[in-house]
C-alpha positions in Angstrom: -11.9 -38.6 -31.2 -8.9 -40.0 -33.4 -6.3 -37.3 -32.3 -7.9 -37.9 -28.2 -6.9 -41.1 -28.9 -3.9 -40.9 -30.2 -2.5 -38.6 -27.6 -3.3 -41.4 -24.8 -1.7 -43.8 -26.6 1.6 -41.8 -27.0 1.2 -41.1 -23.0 0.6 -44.3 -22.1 4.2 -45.3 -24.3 6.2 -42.5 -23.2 5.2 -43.6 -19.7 6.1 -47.5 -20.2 9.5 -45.9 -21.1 10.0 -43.8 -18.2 8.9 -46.8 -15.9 11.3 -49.0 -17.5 14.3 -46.4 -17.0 13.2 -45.8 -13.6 13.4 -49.3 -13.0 16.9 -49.3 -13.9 18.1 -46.7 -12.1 16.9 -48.1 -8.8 18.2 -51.3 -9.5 20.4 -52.6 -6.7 23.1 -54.5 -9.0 23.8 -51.6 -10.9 23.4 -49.2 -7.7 25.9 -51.3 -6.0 28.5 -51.6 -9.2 28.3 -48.5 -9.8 29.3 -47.0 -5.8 32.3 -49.5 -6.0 33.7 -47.7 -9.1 33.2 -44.6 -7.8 34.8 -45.0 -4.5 37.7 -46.2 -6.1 40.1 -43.4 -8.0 41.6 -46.4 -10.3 38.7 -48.3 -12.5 37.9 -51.8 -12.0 37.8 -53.5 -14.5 36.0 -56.3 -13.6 33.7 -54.1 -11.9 33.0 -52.6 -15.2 32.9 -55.7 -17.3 30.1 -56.8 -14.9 28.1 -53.9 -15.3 28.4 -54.5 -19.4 27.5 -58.1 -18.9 24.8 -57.6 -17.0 23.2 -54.7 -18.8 23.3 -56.8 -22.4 21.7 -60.3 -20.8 18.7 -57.2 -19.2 18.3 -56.0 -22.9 18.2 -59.8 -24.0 15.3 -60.4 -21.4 13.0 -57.6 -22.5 11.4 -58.8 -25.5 8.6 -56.1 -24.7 11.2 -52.9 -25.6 12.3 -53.8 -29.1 13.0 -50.1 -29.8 15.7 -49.5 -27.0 18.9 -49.0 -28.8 21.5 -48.6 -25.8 21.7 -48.4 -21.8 24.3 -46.3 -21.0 25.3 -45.9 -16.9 27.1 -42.3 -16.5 29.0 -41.3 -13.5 28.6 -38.1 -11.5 31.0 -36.3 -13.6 29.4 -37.0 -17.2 32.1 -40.3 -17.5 30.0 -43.3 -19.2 31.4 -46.2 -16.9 29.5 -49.2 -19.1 26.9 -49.1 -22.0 25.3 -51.6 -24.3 27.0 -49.6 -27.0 30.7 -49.8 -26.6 31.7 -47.2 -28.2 30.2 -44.5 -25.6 32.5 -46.2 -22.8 35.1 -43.6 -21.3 33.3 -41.1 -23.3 32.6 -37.5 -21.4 28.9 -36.6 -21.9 28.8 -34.2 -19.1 27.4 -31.2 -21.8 24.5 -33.9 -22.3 21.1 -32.6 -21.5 20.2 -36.1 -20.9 23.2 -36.0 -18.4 22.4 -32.5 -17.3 18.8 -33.0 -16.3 18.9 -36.6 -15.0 20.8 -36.3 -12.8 19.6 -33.3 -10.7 15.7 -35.1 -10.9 15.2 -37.0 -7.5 14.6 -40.6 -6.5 12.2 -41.7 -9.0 11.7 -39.4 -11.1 12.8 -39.1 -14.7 13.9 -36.9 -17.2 12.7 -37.2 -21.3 14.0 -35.4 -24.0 13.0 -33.7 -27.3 13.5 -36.0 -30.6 16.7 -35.6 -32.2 19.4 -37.3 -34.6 22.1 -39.7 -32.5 25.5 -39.7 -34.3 26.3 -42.3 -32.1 23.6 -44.7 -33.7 23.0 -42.8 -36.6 18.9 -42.7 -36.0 16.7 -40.5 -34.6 15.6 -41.0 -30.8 14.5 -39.8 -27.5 16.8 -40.2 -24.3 15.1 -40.7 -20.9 17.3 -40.5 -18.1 17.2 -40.9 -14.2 19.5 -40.7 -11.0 21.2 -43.0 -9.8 21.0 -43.0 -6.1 22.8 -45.2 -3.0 20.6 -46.1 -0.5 23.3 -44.4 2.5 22.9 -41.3 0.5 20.5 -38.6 -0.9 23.5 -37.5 -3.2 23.4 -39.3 -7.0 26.2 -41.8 -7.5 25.8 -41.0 -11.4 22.7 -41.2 -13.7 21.6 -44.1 -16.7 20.4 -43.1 -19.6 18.0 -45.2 -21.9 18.1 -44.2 -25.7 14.7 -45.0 -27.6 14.5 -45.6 -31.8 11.9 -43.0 -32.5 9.8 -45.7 -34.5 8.1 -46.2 -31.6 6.5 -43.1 -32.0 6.1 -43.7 -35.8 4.2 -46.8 -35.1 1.2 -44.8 -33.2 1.0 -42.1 -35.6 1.1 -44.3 -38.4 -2.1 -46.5 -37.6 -4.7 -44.6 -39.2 -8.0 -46.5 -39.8 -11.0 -44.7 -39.8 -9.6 -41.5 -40.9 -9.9 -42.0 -44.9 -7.4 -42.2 -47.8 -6.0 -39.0 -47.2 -5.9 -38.5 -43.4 -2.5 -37.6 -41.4 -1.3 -38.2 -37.7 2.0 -36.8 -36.8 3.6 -34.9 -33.4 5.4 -31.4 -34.0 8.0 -30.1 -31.4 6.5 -26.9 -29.8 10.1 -25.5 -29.3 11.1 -25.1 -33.1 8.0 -26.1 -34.3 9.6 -29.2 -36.1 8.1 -32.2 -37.4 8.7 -35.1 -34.8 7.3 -38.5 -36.8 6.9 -39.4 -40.2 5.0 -37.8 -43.2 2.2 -39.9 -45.1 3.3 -37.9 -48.4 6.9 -36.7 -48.0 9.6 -38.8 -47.0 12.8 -38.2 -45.0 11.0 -34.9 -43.1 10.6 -36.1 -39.0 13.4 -33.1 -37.2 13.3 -30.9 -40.6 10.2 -30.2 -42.0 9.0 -26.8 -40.2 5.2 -26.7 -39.6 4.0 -22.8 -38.9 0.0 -23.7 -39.7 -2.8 -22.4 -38.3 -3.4 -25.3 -35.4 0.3 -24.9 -34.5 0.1 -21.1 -34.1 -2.8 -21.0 -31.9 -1.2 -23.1 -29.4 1.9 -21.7 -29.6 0.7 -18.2 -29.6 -2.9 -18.3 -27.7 -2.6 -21.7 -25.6 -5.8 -22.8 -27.4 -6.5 -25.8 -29.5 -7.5 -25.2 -32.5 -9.8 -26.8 -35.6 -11.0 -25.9 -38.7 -10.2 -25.6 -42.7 -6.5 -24.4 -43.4 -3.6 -25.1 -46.0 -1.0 -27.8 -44.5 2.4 -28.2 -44.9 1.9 -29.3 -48.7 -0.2 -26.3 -49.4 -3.1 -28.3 -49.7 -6.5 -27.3 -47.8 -7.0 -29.8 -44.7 -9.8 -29.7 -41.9 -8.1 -30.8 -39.2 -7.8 -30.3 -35.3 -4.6 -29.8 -33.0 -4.1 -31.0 -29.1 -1.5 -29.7 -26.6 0.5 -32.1 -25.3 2.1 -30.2 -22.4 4.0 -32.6 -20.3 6.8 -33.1 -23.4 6.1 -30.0 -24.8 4.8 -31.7 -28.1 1.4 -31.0 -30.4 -0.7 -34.0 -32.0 -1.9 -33.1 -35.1 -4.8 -35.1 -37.0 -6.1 -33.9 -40.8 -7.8 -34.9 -43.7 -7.7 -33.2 -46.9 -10.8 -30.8 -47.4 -11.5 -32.7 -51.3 -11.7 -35.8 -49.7 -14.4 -34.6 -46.8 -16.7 -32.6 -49.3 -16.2 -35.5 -52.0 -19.9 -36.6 -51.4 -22.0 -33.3 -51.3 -21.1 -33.1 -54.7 -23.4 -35.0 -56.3 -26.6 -33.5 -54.6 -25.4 -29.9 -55.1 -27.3 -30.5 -57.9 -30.4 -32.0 -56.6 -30.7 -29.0 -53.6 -30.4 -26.4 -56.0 -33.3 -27.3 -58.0 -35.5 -28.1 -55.1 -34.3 -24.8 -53.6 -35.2 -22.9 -56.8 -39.0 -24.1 -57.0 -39.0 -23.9 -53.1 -37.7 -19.8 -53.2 -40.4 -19.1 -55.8 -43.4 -20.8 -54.3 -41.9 -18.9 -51.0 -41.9 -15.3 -53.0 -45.5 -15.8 -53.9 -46.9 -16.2 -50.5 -44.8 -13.9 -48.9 -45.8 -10.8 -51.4 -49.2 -11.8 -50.9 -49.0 -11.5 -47.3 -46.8 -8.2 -47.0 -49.8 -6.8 -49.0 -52.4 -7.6 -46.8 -50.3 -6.8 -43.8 -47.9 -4.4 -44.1 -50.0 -0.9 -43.9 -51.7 -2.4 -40.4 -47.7 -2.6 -39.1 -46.2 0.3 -40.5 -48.9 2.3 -39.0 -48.5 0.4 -35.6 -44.2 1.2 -35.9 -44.9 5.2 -36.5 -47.0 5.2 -33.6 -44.7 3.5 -31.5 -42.1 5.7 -32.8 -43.9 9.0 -31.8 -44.7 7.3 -28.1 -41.2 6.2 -27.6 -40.5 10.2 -28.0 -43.3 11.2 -25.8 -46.3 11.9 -27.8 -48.4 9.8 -24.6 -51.5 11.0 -26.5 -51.6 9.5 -29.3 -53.4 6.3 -30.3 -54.1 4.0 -33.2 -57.0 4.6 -35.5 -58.8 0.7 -35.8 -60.6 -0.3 -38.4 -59.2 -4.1 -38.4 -60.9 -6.8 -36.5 -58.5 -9.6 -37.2 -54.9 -10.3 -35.4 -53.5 -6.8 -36.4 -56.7 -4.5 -34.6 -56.5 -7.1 -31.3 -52.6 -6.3 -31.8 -53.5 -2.4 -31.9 -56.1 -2.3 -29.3 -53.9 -4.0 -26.9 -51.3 -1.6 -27.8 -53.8 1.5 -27.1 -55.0 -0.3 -23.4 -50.7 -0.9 -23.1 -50.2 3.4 -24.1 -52.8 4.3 -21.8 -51.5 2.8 -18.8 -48.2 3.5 -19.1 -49.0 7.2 -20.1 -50.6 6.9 -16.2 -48.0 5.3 -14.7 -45.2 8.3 -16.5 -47.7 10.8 -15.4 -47.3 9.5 -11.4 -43.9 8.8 -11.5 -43.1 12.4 -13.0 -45.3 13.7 -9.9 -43.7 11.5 -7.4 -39.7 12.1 -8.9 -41.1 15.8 -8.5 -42.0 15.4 -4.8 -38.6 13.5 -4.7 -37.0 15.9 -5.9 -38.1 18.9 -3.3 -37.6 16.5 -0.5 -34.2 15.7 -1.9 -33.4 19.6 -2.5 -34.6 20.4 1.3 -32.1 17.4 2.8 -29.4 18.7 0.8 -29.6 22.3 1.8 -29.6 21.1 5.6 -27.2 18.6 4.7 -24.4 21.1 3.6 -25.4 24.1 5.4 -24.5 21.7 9.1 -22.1 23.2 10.8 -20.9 19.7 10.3 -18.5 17.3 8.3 -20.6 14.1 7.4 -19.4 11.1 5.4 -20.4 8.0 4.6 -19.1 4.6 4.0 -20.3 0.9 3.4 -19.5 -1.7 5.3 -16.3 -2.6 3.6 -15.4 1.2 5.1 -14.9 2.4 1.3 -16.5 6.3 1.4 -19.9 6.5 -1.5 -20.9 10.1 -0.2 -19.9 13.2 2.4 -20.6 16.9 2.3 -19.2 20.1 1.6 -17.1 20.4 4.1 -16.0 17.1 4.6 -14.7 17.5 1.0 -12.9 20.5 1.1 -10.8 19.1 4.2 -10.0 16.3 2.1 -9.2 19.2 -1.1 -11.5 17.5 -3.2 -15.1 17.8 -4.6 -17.8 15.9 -3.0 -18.5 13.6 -5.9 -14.4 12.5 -5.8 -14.6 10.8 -2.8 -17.3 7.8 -4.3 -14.9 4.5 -4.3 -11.9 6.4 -2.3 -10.6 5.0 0.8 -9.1 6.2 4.2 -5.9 5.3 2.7 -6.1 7.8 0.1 -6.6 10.5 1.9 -4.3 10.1 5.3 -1.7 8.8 6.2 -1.2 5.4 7.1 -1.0 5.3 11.0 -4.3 7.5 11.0 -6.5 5.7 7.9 -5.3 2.5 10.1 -7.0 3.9 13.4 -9.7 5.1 11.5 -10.6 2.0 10.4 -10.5 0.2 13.9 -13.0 2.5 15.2 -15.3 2.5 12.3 -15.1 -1.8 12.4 -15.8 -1.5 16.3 -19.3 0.3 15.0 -20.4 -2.3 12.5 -19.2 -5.6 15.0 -20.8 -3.8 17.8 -24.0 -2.3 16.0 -23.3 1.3 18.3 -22.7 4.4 17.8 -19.0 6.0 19.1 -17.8 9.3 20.2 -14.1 10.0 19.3 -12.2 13.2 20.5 -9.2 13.5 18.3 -6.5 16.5 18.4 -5.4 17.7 14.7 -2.5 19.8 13.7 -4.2 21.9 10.4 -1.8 24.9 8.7 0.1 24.9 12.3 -2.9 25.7 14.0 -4.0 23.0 17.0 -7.7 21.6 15.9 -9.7 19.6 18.5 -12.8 17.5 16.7 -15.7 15.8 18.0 -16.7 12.5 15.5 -19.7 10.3 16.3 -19.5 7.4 14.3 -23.3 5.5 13.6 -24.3 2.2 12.4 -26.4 2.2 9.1 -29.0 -0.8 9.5 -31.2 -2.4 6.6 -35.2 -3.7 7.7 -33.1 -7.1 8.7 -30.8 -5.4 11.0 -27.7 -6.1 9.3 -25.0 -3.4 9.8 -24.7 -2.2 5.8 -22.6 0.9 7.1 -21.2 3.9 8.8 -22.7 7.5 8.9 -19.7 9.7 10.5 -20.0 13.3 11.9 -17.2 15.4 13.2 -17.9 18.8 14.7 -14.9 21.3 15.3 -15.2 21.7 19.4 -11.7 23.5 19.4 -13.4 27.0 20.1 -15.5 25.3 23.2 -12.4 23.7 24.5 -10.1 26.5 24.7 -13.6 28.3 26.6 -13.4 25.9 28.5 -9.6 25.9 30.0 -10.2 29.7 29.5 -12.8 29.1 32.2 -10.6 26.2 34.3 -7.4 29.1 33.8 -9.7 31.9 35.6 -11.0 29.5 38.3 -7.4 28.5 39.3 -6.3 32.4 38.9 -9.0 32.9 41.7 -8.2 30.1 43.7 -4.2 31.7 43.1 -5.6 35.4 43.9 -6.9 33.8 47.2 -4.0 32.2 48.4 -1.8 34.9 47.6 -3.9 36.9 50.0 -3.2 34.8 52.4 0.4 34.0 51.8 0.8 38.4 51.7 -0.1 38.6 54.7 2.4 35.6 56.6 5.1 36.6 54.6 5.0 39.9 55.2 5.1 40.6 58.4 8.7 38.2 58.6 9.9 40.3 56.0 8.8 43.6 57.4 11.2 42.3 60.8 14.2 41.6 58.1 14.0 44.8 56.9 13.9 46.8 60.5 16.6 44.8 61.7 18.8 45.0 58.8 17.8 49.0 58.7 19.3 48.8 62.3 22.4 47.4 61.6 22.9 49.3 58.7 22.5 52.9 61.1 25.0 51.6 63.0 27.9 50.4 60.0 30.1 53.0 59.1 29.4 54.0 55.5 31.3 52.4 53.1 32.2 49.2 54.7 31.1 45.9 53.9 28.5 45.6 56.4 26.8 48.5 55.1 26.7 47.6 52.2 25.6 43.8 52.6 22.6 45.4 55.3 21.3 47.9 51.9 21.6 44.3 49.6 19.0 42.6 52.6 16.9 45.7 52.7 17.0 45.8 49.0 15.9 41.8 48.5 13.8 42.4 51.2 11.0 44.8 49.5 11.6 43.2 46.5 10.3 40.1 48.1 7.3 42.1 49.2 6.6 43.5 46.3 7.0 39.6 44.4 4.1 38.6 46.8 1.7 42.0 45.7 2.9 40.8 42.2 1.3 37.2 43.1 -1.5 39.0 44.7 -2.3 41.2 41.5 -1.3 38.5 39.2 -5.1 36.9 38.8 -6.4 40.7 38.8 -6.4 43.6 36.6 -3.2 45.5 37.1 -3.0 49.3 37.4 -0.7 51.2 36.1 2.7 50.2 38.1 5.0 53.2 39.2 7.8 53.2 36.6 11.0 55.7 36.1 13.6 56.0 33.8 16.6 53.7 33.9 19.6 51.2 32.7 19.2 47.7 31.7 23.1 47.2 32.2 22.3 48.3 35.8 19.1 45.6 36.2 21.3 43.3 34.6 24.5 43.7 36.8 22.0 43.6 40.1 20.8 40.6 38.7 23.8 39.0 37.8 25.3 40.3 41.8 22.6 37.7 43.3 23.0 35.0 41.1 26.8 35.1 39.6 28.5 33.1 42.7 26.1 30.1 42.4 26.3 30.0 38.5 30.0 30.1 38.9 30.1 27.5 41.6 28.2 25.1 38.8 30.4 25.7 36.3 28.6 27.9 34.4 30.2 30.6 32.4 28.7 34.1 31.6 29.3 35.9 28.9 27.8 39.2 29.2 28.0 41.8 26.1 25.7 44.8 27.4 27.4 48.0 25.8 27.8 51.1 28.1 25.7 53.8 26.0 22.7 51.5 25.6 19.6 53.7 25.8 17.6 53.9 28.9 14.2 52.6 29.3 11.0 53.3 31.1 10.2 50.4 33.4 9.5 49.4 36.9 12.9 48.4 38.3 11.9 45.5 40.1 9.5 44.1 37.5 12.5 43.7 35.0 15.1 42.8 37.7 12.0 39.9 38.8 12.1 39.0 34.8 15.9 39.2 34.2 16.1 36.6 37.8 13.7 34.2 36.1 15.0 34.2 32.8 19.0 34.0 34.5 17.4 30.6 36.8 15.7 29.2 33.9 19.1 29.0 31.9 20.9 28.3 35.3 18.4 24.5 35.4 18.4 23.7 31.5 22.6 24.0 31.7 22.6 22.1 34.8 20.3 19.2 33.5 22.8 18.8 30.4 25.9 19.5 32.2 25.9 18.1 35.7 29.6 19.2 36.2 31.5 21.6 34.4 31.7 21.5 30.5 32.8 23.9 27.7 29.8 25.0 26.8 27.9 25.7 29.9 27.7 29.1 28.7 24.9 31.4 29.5 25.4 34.3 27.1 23.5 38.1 28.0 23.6 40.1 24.9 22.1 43.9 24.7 21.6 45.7 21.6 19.7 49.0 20.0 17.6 47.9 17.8 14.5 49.5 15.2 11.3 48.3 14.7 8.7 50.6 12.4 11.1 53.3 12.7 10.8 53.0 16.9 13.9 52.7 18.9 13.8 49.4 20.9 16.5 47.8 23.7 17.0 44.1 22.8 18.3 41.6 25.6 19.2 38.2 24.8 19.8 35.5 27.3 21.3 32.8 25.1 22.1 29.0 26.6 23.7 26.2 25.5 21.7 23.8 27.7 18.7 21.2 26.9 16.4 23.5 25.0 12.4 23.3 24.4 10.6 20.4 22.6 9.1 22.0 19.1 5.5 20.7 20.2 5.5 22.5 23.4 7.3 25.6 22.4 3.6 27.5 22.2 2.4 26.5 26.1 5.5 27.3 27.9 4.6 31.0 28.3 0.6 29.3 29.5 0.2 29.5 33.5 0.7 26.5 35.8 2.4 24.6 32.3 6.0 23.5 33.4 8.2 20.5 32.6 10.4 20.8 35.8 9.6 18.0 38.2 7.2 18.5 41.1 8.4 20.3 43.2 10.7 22.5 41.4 8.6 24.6 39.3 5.1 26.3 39.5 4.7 26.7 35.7 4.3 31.0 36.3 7.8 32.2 35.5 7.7 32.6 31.9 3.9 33.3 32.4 4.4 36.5 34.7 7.9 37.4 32.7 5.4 37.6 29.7 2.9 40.0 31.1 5.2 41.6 32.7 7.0 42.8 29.7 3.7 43.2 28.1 2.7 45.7 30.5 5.8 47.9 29.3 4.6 47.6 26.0 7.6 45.6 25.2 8.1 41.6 23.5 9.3 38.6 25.2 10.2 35.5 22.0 11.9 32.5 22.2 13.5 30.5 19.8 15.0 26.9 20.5 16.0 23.4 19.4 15.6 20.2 21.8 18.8 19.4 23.1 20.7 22.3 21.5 20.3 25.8 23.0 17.6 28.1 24.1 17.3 32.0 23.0 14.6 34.5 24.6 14.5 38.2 23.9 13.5 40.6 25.8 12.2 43.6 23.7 11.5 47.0 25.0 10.7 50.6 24.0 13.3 53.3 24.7 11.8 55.9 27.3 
């Protein structure tokens, strides 16, 4: 209670002071002085000898601050413009803390100091200091600084009634753990004498106030109690020396230990007495309970008491013989428990299914088998884990919407999601239900996600055939219209050619339109046979640098008329292979158009590398002679996540209209069919290469 009220009295005068320096700095006088000395660059001196005057007859008119030793005004720059104490005027205190920190507080507000010795007064004191602000400005025109005798602080710690003859009150700076007021024993020690006691260390060290029975400063045992003082950084300290507290117990130490002498023996006697008559009964009871507690259920106390002890041992047996029951049912119903529990597990990982569960703060306590080893982990690792610790963020983050639609909605969901797993395309079905306690409340999530790729890819299997059929159909059709126009091109070009001379250039253009011609016929059997299972096609041996100069014949002028250059590389003695000739001229036109549009999309005029490169080479794969053909482009190439459908029917990423989606398709079976390899290997936006690979007849 002393030291409470001690450190409310040294608030309560800290805070008079702060007020009174306040005061000053927002007086209007001084305010005003002080603006038209600083707006000048040459002092006034009248100006200054105002701001003296006036400051002396305010110190004279304060009869309530006896221990304010000087008022000292300050410019912005650290220059003391007027004081109480002349010889501070002109001085530069700017490296002042006083300085320093009053004048960055705001309007109002004050700054206080830690104790320390004034050369200027030759005393120990605290400074408190405030801005000076103008009222057109927010910018300080300088700061005042009041200097305080620290007697005042003396003068609370010093008034010690009701706290004995040997009872201390004195401040200590938390900083450097210095003495701030005066000893009762030692004199001369405020801002020397170190205090590193027990109450000083656990505030400093712990933050906790502390009391209890230590040595002091003098080496002398003390009880005595320590407060924080946080808002000046000080400790209030209160003690009394332990010889002084204990003082009266002395004389009845005496007294109490004779009384406690008779008391322990007349205790003794009683107690043996009793231990004799009742310690068999117990020790007996404690073995029995000891061989229960281990599970000896059968065994029970032998009574031959009919005081406290055999009620105590009968209601033990009635207390054994129930709870041997009640083990004996739960062992039979944790059996039961544990069959059921054996049977759900087994159908529980043996689902062709990966279940999970969460809470309702979506934070996974269980899944099975298969669930786990997605996730690379054992089932038992996932209890605590999130979404986010598994996946990445984008997908734990959709996750997590869909599972907080179940539990604000109270439904279940069905999710479809595509997966990318070891490079291989996954397509999984999750249902997603609510978990409800006997109140209804959503408690959480019971997931299941099925792998449906297998019945998808049946499925466009199934779509694939149905449009083959639809395609076998209307090739029929279109067979029969386009043939018969054809079959007039060719008679009429087989006309004129009878009647060209041979070796002109009408003969030899009428053989080009009789040659396009039944290749056209035999494109539109291809389309026809395309849905169907092909027969073995009429095939003879022959040159790929002759397919791929015919090719190059039909389409050459309009590749050279879009700028495109050809680089063709096919040597002479490549071997010959066994092939139908139009088949491969029909794949070597595709592939040649194909190049023709990606060059053209990139380079709409001419450019240095619209360059479609043919390459042939001999080549040996499994000691098996193969021909390799390479039609190599510089033009927009093939996105990397569509690079596995382009070769699928109908899939195309021309515009409508300017592409069925069955080139590459037909190319591949095509070369299939001649137990060859068609690959392709690209990079969006760089270049496309496909290879033709085919056996040597």
């Amino acid at each position: 209670m002393i030291v409470q009220a001690k450190r409310l009295h040294v608030l309560d005068c800290i805070e008079a002071e702060r007020i009174h320096t306040s005061d000053f700095s927002i007086d209007n006088f001084i305010r005003e002085e002080l603006r038209t000395i600083t707006q000048n660059e040459v002092s006034m001196q009248n100006t200054v000898t105002n701001l003296n005057n006036y400051l002396s007859n305010a110190l004279k008119i304060v009869p309530a601050q006896p221990h304010l030793v000087a008022v000292t005004i300050v410019d912005k720059f650290g220059k003391v413009i007027s004081s109480t104490n002349e010889k501070l005027i002109g001085r530069d205190i700017s490296h002042d803390e006083a300085f320093i920190q009053g004048i960055m507080k705001r309007y109002g507000e004050t700054f206080v100091s830690q104790p320390h010795f004034s050369s200027y007064y030759d005393i120990n004191c605290i400074c408190i200091s405030a801005p000076i602000i103008s009222d057109n400005d927010t910018k300080p025109l300088g700061a005042i600084i009041n200097t305080y005798n620290l007697s005042f602080l003396n003068e609370i710690t010093a008034n010690l009634i009701g706290i004995g003859n040997t009872g201390e009150v004195y401040l200590v700076n938390k900083d450097n753990k210095t003495m701030i007021t005066k000893s009762k024993f030692v004199e001369n020690l405020p801002l020397k004498q170190t205090i590193n006691t027990m109450p000083i260390r656990k505030i400093i060290e712990e933050n906790k106030e502390w009391g209890g029975i230590y040595p002091d400063y003098r080496g002398i045992p003390v009880i005595g109690v320590s407060m924080d003082i946080p808002e000046y950084n000080w400790i209030l300290m209160a003690k009394i020396d332990k010889s002084e507290v204990f003082a009266p117990l002395k004389t009845s130490n005496t007294i109490v230990l004779t009384l406690g002498i008779i008391c322990a023996a007349v205790v003794t006697s009683v107690g043996v007495t009793f231990a004799l008559s009742t310690s068999r009964p117990i020790v007996d009871l404690r073995d029995v309970t000891e061989k229960f507690t281990k599970g000896d259920l059968d065994y029970r106390i032998n009574i031959i008491r009919n005081d406290e002890i055999g009620n105590l041992s009968k209601s033990f047996n009635i207390m054994a013989e129930e709870l041997a029951n009640k083990i004996n049912e739960l062992k039979q119903i944790a059996e039961v428990l544990h069959v059921s529990e054996s049977k759900c597990r087994f159908l529980y990982e043996n689902l062709p299914l990966r279940i999970f569960y969460k809470d309702r703060n979506l934070v996974y306590q269980s899944c099975n088998e298969n669930y786990a080893r997605d996730l690379h982990i054992m089932p038992e690792e996932i209890t605590g884990k999130t979404d986010y610790d598994f996946f990445s963020k984008e997908l734990s983050e959709k996750y997590r919407t869909d599972d907080r639609e179940v539990i604000e909605s109270g439904y279940r969901k069905d999710i479809e999601d595509t997966y990318i797993i070891n490079r291989q395309e996954l397509i999984v079905h999750t249902i997603k239900i609510p978990i409800k306690n006997e109140k209804g409340e959503c408690v959480g999530i019971l997931g299941a996600s099925l792998d449906i790729t297998e019945k998808v890819n049946l499925e466009k299997e199934i779509q694939l055939s149905r449009h083959l059929a639809l395609i076998g159909e209307l090739a029929a059709g279109v067979a029969h219209e386009i043939n018969n126009p054809i079959t007039g091109i060719i008679n009429c070009a087989q006309m004129l050619s009878n009647k060209a001379s041979e070796g002109s250039r009408e003969k030899d253009l009428t053989r080009r339109i009789i040659k396009e011609g039944d290749r056209i016929a035999h494109i539109v059997s291809k389309l026809l046979s395309f849905a169907r299972t092909k027969d073995k096609k009429e095939q003879s041996i022959m040159s790929v640098h002759e397919i791929v100069s015919d090719a190059l014949i039909l389409t050459g002028p309009q590749l050279r008329k879009e700028g495109t250059k050809i680089k063709l590389d096919m040597p002479e003695d490549l071997p010959k292979i066994l092939a139908n000739s139009q088949e491969i001229h029909q794949v070597f036109l595709n592939l040649t158009n194909n190049a023709r549009y990606a060059l053209n999309q990139k380079y709409p005029g001419r450019h240095d590398d619209k360059i479609l490169e043919i390459l042939g080479e001999k080549i040996a794969i499994n000691s098996h002679s193969y021909v390799k053909i390479t039609f190599y482009d510089h033009g927009t190439g093939i996105p990397a996540h569509i690079r596995d459908k382009v070769m699928n029917p109908f899939f195309t990423t021309k515009p409508a209209g300017e592409g069925t989606g069955l080139g590459l398709s037909i190319c591949h079976n095509i070369i299939n069919d001649h137990g060859g390899k068609l690959t392709i290997d690209s990079a969006e936006g760089k270049f496309t290469s496909i290879s033709i690979i085919l056996p040597v007849s």
